[in-house]
CHARMM-style PDB file with segment names, atoms N, HN, CA, C and O in Angstrom:
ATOM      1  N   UNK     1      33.708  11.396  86.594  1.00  0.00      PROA
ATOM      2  CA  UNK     1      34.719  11.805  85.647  1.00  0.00      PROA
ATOM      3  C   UNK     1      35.582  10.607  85.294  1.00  0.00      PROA
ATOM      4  O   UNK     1      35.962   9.843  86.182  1.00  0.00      PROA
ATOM      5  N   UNK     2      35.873  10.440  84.124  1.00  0.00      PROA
ATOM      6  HN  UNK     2      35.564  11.060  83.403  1.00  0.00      PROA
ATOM      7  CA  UNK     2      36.796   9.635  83.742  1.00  0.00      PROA
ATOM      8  C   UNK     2      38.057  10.018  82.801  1.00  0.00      PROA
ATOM      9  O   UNK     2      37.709  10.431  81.695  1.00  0.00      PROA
ATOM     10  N   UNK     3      39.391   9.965  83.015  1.00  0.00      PROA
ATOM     11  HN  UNK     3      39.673   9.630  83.914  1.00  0.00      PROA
ATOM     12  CA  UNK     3      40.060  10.348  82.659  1.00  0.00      PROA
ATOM     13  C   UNK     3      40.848   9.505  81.346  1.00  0.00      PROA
ATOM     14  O   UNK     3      41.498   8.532  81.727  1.00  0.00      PROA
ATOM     15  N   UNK     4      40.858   9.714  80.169  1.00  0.00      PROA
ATOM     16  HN  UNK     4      40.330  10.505  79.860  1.00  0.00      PROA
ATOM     17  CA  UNK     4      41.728   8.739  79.578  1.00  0.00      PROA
ATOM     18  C   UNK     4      43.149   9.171  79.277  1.00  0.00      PROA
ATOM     19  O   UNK     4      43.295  10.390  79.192  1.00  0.00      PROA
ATOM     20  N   UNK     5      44.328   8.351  79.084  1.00  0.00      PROA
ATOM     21  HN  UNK     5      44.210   7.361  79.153  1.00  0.00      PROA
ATOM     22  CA  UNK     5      45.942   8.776  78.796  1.00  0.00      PROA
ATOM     23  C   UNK     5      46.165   8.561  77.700  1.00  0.00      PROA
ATOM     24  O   UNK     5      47.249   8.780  77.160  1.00  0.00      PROA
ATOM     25  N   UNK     6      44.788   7.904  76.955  1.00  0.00      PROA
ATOM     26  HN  UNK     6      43.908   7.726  77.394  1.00  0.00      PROA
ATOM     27  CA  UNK     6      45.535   7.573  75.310  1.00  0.00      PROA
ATOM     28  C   UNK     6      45.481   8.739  74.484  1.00  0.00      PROA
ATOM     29  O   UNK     6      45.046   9.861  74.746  1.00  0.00      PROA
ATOM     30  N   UNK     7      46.029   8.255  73.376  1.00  0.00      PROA
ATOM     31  HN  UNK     7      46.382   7.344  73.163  1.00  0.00      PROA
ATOM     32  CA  UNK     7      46.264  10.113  72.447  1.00  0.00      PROA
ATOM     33  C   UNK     7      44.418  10.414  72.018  1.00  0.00      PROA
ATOM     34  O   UNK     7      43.858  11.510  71.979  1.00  0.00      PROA
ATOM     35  N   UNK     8      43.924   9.306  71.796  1.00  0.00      PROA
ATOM     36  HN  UNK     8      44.379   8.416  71.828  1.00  0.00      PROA
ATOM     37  CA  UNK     8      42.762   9.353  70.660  1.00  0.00      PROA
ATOM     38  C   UNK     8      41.392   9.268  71.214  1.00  0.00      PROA
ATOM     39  O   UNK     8      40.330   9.180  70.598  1.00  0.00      PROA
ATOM     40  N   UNK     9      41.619   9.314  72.544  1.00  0.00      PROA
ATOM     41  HN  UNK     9      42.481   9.386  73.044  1.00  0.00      PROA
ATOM     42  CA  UNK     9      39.887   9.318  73.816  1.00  0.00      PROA
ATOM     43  C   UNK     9      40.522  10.342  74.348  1.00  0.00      PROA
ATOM     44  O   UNK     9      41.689  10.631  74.612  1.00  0.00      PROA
ATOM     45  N   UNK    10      38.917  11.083  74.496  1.00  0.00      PROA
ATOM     46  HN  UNK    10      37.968  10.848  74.282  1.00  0.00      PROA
ATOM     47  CA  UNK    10      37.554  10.346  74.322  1.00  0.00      PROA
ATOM     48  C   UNK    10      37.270  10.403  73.143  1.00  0.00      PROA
ATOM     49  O   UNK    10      37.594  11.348  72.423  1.00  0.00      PROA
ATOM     50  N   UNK    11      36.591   9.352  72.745  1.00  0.00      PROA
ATOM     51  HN  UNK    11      36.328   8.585  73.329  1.00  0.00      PROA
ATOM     52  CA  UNK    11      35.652   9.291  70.884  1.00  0.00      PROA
ATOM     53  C   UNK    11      34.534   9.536  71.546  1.00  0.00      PROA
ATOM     54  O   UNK    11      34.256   9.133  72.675  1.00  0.00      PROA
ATOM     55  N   UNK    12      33.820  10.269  70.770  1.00  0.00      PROA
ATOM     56  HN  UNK    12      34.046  10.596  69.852  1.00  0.00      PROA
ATOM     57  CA  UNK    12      31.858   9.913  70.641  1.00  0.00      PROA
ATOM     58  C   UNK    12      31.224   8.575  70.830  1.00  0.00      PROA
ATOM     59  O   UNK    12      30.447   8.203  71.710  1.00  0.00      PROA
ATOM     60  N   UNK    13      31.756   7.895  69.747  1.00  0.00      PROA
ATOM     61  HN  UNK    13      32.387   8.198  69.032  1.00  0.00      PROA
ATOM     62  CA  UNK    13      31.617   6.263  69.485  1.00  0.00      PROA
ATOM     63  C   UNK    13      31.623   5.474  70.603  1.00  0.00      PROA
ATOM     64  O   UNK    13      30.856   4.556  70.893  1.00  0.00      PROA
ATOM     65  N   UNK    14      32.735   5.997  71.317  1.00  0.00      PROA
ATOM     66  HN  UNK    14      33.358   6.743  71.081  1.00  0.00      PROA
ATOM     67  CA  UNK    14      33.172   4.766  72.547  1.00  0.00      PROA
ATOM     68  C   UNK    14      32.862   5.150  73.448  1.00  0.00      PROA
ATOM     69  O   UNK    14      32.484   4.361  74.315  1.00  0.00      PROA
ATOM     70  N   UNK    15      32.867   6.319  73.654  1.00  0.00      PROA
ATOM     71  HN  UNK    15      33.174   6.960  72.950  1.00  0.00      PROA
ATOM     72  CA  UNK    15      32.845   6.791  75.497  1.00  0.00      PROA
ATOM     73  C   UNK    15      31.548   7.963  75.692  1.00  0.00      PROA
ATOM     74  O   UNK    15      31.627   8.827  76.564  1.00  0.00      PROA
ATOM     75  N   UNK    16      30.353   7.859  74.751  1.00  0.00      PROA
ATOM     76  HN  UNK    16      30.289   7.156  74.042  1.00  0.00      PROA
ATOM     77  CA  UNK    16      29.032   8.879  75.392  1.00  0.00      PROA
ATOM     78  C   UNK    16      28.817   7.812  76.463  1.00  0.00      PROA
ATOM     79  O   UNK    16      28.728   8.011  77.674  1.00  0.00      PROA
ATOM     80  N   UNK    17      28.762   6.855  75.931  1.00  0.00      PROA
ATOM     81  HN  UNK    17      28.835   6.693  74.947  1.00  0.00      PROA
ATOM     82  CA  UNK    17      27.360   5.927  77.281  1.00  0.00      PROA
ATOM     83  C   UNK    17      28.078   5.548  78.697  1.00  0.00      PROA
ATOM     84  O   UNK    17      27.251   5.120  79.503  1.00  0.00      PROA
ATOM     85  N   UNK    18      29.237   5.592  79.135  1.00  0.00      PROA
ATOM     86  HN  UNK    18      29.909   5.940  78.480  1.00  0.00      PROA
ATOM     87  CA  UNK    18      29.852   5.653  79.717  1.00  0.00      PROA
ATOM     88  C   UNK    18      29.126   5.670  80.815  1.00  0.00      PROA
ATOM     89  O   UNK    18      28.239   6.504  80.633  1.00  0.00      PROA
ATOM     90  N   UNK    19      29.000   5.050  82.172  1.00  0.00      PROA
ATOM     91  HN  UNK    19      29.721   4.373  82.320  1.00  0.00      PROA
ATOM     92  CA  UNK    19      28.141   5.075  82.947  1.00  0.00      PROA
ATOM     93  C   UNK    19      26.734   5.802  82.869  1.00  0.00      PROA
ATOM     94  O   UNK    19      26.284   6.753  83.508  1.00  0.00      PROA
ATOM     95  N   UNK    20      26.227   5.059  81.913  1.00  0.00      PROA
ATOM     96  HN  UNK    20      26.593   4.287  81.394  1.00  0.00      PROA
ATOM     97  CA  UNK    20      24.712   5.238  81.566  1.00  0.00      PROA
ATOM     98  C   UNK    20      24.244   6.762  80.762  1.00  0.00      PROA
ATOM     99  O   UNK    20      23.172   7.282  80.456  1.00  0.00      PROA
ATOM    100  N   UNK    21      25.666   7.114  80.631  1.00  0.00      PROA
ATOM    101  HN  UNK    21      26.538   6.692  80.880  1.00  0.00      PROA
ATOM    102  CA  UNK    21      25.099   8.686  79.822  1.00  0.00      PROA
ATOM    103  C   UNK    21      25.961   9.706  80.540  1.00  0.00      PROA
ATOM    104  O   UNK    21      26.532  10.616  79.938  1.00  0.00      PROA
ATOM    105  N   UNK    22      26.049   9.477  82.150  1.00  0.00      PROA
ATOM    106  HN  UNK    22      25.585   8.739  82.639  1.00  0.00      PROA
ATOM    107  CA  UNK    22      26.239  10.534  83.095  1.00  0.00      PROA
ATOM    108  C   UNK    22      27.357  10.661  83.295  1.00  0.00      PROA
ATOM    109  O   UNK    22      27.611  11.287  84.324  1.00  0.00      PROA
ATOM    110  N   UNK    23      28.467  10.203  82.528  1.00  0.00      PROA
ATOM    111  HN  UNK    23      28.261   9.696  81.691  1.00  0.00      PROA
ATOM    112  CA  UNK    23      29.793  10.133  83.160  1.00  0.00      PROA
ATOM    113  C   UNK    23      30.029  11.247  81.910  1.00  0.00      PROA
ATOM    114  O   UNK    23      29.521  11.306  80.790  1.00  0.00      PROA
ATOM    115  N   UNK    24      31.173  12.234  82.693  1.00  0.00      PROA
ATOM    116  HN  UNK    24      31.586  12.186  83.602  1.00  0.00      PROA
ATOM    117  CA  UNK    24      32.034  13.093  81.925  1.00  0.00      PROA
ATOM    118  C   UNK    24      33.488  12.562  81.723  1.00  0.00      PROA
ATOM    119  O   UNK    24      34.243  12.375  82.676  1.00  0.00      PROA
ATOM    120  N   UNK    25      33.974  12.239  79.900  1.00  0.00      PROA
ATOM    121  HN  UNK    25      33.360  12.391  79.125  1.00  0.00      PROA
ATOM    122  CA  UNK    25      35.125  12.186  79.562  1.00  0.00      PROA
ATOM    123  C   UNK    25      36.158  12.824  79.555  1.00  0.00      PROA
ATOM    124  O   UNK    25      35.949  13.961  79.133  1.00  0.00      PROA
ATOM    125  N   UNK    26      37.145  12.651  79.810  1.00  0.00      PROA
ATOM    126  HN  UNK    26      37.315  11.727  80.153  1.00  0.00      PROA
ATOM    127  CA  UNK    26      38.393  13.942  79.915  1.00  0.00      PROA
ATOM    128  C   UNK    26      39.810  13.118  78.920  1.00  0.00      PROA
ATOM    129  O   UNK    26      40.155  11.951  79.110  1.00  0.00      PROA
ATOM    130  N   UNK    27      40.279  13.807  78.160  1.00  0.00      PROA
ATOM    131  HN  UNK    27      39.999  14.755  78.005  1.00  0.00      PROA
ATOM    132  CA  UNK    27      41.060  13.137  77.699  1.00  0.00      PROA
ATOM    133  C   UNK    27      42.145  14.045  76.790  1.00  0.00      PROA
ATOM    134  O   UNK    27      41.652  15.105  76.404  1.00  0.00      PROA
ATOM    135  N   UNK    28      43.688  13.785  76.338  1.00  0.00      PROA
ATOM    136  HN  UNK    28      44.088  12.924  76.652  1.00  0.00      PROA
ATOM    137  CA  UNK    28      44.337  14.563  75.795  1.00  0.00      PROA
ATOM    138  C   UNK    28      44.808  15.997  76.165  1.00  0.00      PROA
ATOM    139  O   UNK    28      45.075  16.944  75.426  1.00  0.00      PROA
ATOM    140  N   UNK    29      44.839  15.867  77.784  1.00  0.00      PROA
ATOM    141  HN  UNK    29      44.622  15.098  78.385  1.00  0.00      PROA
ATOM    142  CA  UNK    29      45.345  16.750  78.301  1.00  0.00      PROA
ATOM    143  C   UNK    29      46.605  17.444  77.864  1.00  0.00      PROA
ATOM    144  O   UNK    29      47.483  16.611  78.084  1.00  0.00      PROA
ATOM    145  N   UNK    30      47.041  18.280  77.475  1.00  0.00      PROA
ATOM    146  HN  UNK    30      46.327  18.957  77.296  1.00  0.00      PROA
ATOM    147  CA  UNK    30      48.478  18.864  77.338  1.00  0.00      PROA
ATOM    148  C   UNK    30      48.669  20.359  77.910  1.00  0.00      PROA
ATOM    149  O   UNK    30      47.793  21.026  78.461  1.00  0.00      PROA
ATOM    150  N   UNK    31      49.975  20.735  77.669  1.00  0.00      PROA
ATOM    151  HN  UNK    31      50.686  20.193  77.222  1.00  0.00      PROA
ATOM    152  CA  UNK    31      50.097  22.185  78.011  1.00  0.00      PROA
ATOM    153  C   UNK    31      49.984  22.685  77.146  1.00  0.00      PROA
ATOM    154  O   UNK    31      50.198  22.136  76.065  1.00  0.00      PROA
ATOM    155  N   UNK    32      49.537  24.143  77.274  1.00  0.00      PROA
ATOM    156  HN  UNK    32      49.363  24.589  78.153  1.00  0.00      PROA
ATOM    157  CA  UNK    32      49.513  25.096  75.817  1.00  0.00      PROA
ATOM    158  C   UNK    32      50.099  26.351  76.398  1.00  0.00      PROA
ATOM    159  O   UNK    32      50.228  26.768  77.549  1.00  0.00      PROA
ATOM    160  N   UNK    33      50.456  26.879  75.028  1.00  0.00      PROA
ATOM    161  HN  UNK    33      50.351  26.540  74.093  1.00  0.00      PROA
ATOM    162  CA  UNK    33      50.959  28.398  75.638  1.00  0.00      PROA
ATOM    163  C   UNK    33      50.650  29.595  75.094  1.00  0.00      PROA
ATOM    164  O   UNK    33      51.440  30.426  74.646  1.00  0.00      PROA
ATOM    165  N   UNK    34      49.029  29.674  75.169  1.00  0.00      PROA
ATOM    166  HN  UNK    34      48.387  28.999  75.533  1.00  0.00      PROA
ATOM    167  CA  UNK    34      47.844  30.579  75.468  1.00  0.00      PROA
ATOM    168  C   UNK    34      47.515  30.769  76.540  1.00  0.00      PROA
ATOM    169  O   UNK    34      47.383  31.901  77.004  1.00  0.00      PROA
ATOM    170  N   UNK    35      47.237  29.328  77.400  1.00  0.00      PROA
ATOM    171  HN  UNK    35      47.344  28.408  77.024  1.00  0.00      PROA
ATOM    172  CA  UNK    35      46.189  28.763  78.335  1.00  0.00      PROA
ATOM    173  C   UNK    35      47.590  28.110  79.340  1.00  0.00      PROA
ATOM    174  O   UNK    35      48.778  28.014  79.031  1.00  0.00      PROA
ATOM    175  N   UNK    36      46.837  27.716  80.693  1.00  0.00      PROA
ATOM    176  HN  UNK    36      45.872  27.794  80.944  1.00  0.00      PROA
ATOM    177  CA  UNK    36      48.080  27.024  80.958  1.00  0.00      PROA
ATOM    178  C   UNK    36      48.041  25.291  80.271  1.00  0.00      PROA
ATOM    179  O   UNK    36      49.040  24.599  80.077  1.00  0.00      PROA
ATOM    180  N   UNK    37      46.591  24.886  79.997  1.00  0.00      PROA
ATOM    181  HN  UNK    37      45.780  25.448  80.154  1.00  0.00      PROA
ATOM    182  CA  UNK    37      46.795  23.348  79.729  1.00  0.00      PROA
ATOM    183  C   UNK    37      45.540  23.502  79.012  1.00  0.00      PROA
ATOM    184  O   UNK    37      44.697  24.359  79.273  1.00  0.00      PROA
ATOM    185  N   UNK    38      45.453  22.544  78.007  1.00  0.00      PROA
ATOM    186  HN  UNK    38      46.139  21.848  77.794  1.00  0.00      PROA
ATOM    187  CA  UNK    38      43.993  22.386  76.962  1.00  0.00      PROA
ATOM    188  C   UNK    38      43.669  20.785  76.687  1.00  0.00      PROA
ATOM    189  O   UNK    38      44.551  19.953  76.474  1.00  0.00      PROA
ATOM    190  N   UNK    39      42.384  20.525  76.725  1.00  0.00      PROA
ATOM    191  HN  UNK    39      41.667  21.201  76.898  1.00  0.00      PROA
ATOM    192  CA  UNK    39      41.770  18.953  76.856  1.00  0.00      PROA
ATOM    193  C   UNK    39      40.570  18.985  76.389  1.00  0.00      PROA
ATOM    194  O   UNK    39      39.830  19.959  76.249  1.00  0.00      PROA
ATOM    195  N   UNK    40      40.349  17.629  76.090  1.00  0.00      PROA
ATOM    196  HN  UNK    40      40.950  16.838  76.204  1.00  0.00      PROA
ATOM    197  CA  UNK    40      39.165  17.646  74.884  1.00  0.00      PROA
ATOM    198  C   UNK    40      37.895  17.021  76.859  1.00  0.00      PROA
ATOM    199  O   UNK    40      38.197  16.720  78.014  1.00  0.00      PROA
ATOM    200  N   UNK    41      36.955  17.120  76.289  1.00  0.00      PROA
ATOM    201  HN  UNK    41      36.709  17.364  75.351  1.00  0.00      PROA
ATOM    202  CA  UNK    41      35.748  17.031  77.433  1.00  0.00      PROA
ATOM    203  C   UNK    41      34.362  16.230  76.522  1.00  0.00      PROA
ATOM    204  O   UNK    41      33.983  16.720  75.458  1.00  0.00      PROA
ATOM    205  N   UNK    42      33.798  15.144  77.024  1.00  0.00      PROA
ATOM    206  HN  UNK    42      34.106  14.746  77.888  1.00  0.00      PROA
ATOM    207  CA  UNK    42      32.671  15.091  76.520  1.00  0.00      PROA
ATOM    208  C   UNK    42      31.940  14.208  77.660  1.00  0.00      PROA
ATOM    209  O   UNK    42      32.257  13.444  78.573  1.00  0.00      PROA
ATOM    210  N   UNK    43      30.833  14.731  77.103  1.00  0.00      PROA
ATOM    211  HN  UNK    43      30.576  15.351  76.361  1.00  0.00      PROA
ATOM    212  CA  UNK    43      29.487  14.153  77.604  1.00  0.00      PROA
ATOM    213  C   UNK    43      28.501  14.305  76.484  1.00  0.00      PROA
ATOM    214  O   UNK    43      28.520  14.820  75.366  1.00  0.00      PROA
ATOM    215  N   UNK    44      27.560  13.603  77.284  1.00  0.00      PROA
ATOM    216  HN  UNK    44      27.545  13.185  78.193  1.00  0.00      PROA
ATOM    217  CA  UNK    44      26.234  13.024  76.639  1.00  0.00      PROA
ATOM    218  C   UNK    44      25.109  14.380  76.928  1.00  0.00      PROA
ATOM    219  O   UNK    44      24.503  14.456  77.997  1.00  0.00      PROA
ATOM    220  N   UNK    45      24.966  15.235  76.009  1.00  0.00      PROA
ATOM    221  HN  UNK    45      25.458  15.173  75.141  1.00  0.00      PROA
ATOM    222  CA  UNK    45      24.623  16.167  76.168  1.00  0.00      PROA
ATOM    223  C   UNK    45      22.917  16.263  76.561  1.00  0.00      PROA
ATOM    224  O   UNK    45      22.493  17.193  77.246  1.00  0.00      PROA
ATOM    225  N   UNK    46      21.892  15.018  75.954  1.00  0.00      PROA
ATOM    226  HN  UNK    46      22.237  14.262  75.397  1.00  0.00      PROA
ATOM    227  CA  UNK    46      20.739  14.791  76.129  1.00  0.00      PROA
ATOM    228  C   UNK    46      20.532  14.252  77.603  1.00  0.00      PROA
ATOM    229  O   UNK    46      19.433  14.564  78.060  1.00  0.00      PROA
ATOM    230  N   UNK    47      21.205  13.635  78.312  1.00  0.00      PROA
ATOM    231  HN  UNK    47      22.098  13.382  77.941  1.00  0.00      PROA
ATOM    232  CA  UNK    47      21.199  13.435  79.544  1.00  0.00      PROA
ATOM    233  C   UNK    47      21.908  14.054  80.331  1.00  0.00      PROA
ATOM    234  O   UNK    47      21.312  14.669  81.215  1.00  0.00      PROA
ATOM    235  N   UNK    48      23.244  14.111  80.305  1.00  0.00      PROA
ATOM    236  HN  UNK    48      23.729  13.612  79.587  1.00  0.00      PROA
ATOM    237  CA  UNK    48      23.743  15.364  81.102  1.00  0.00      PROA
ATOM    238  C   UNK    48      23.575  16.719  81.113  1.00  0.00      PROA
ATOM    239  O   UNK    48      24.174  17.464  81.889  1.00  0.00      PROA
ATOM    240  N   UNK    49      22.916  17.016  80.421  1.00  0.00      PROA
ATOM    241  HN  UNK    49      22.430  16.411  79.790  1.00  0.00      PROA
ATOM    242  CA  UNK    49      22.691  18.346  79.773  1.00  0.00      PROA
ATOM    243  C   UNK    49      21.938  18.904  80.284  1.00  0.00      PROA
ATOM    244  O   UNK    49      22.070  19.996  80.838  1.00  0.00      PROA
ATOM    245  N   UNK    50      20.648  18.007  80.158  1.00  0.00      PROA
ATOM    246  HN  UNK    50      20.541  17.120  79.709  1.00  0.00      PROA
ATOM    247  CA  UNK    50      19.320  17.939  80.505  1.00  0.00      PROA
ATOM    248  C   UNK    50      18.878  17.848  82.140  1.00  0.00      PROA
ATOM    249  O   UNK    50      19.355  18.574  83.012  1.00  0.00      PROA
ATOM    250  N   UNK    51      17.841  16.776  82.362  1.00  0.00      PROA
ATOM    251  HN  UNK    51      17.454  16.187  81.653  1.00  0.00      PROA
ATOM    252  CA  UNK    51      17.992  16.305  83.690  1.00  0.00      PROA
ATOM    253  C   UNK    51      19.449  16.313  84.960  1.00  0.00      PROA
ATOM    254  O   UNK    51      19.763  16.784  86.052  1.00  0.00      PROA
ATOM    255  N   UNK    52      19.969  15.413  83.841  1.00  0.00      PROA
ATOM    256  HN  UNK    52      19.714  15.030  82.953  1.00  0.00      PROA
ATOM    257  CA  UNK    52      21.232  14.848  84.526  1.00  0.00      PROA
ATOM    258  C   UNK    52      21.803  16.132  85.386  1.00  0.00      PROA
ATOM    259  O   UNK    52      21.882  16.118  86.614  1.00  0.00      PROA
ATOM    260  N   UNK    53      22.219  17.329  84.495  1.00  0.00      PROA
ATOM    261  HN  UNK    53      22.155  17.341  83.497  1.00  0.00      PROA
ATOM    262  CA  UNK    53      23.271  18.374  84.963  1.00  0.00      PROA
ATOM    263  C   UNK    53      22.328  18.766  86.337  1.00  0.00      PROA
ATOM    264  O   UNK    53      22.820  18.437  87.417  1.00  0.00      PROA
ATOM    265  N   UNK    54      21.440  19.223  86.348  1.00  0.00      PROA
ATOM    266  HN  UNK    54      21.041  19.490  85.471  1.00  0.00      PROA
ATOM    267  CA  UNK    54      20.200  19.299  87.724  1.00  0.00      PROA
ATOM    268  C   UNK    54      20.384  18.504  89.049  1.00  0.00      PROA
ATOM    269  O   UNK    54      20.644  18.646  90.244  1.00  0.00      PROA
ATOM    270  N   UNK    55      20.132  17.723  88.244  1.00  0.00      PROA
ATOM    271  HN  UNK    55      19.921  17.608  87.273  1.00  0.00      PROA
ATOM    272  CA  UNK    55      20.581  16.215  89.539  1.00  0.00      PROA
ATOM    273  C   UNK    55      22.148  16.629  90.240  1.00  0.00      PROA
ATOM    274  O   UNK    55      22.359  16.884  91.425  1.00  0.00      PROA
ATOM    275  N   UNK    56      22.856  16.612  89.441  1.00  0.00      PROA
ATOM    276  HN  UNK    56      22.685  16.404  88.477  1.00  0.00      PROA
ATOM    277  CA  UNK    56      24.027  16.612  90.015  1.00  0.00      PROA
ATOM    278  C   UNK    56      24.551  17.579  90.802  1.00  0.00      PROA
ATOM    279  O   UNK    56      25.349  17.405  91.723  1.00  0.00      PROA
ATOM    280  N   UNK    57      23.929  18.959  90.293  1.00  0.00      PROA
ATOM    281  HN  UNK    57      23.280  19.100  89.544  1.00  0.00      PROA
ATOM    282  CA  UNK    57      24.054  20.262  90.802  1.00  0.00      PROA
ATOM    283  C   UNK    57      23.429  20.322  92.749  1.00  0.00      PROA
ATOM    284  O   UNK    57      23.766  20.912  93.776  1.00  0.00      PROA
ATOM    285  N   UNK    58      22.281  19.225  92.288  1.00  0.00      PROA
ATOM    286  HN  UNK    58      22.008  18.747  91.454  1.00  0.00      PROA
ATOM    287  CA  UNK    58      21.505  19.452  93.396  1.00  0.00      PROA
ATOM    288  C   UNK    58      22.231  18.319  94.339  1.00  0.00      PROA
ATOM    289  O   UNK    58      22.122  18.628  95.525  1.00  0.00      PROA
ATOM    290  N   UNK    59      22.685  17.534  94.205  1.00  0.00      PROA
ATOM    291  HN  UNK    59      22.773  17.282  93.241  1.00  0.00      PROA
ATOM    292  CA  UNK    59      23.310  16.833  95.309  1.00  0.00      PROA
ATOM    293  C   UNK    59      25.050  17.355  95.609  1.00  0.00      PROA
ATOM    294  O   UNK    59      25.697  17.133  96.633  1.00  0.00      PROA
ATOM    295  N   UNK    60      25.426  17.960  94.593  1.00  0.00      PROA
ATOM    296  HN  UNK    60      24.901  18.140  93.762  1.00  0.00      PROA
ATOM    297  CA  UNK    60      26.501  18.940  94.984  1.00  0.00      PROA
ATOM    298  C   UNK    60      26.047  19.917  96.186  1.00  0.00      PROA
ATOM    299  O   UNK    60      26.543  19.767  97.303  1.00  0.00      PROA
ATOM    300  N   UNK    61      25.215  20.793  95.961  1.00  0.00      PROA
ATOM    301  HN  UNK    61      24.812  20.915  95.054  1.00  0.00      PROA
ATOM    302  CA  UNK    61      24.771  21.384  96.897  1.00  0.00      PROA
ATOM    303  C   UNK    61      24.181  20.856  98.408  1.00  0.00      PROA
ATOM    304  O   UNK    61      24.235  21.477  99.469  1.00  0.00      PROA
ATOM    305  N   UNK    62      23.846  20.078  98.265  1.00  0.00      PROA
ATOM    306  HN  UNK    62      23.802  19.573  97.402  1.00  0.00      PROA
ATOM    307  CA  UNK    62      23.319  19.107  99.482  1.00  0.00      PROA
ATOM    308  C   UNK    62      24.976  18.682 100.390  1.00  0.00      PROA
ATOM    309  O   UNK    62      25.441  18.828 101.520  1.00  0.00      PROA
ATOM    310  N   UNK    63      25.352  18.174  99.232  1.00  0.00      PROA
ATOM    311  HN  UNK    63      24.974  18.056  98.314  1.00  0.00      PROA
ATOM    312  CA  UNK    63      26.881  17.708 100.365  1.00  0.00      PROA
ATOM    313  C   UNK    63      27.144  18.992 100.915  1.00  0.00      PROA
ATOM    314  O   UNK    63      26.984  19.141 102.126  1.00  0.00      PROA
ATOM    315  N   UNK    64      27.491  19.861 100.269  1.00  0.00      PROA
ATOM    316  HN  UNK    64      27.620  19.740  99.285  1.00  0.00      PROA
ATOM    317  CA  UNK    64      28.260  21.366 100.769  1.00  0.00      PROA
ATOM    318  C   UNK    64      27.245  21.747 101.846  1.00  0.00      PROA
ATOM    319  O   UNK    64      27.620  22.730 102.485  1.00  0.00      PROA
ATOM    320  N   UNK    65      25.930  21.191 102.273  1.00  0.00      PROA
ATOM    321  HN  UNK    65      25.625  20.393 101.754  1.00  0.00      PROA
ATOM    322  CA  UNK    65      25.256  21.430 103.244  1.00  0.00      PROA
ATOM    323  C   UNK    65      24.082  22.998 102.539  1.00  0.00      PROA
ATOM    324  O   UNK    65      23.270  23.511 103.308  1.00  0.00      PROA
ATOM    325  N   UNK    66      24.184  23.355 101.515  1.00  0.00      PROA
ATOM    326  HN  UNK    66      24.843  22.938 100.890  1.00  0.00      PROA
ATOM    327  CA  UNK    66      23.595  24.604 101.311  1.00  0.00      PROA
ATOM    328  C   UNK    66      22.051  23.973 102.010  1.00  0.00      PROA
ATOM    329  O   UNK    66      21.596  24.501 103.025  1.00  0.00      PROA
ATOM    330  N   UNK    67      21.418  22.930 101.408  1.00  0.00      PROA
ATOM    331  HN  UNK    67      21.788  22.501 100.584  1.00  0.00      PROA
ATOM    332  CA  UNK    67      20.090  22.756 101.956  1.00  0.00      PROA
ATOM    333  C   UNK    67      19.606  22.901 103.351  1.00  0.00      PROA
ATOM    334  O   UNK    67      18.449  23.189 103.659  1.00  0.00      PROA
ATOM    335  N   UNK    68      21.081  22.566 104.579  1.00  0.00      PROA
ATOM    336  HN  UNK    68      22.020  22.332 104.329  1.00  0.00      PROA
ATOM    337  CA  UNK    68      20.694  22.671 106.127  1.00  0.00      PROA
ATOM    338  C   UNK    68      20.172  23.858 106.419  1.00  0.00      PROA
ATOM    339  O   UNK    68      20.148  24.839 105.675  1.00  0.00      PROA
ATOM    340  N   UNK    69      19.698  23.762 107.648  1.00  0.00      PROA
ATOM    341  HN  UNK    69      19.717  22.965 108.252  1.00  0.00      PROA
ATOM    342  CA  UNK    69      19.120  25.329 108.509  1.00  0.00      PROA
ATOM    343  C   UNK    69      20.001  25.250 109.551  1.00  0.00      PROA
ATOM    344  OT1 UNK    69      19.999  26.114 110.428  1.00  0.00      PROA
TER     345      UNK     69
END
């Protein structure tokens, strides 16, 4: 995850490839008063989406130990 503080990231332009595809952008956090807080999110949807989200799921699960006996 990478977080940005500026008003105008994440862009498309600048921040998909972001550690090779796999990194998720976070940026323009504020409060709202619908929700408690609203933020823009991107990723690289052909790799994270894809493969990538799998991968990650599966070594999430591995730390949390789900794979032990």
């Amino acid at each position: 995850l990478n977080y940005f503080e500026e008003d105008n990231r994440p862009q498309t332009r600048l921040d998909r490839d972001l550690e090779n595809g796999m990194a998720v952008s976070i940026g323009r956090l504020r409060e709202d008063t619908v929700y408690d807080y609203k933020f823009v999110c991107l990723s690289h949807n052909t790799l994270r989406g894809a493969a990538g989200g799998a991968v990650l799921m599966a070594e999430l699960l591995a730390a949390k130990g789900y794979f032990d006996r």
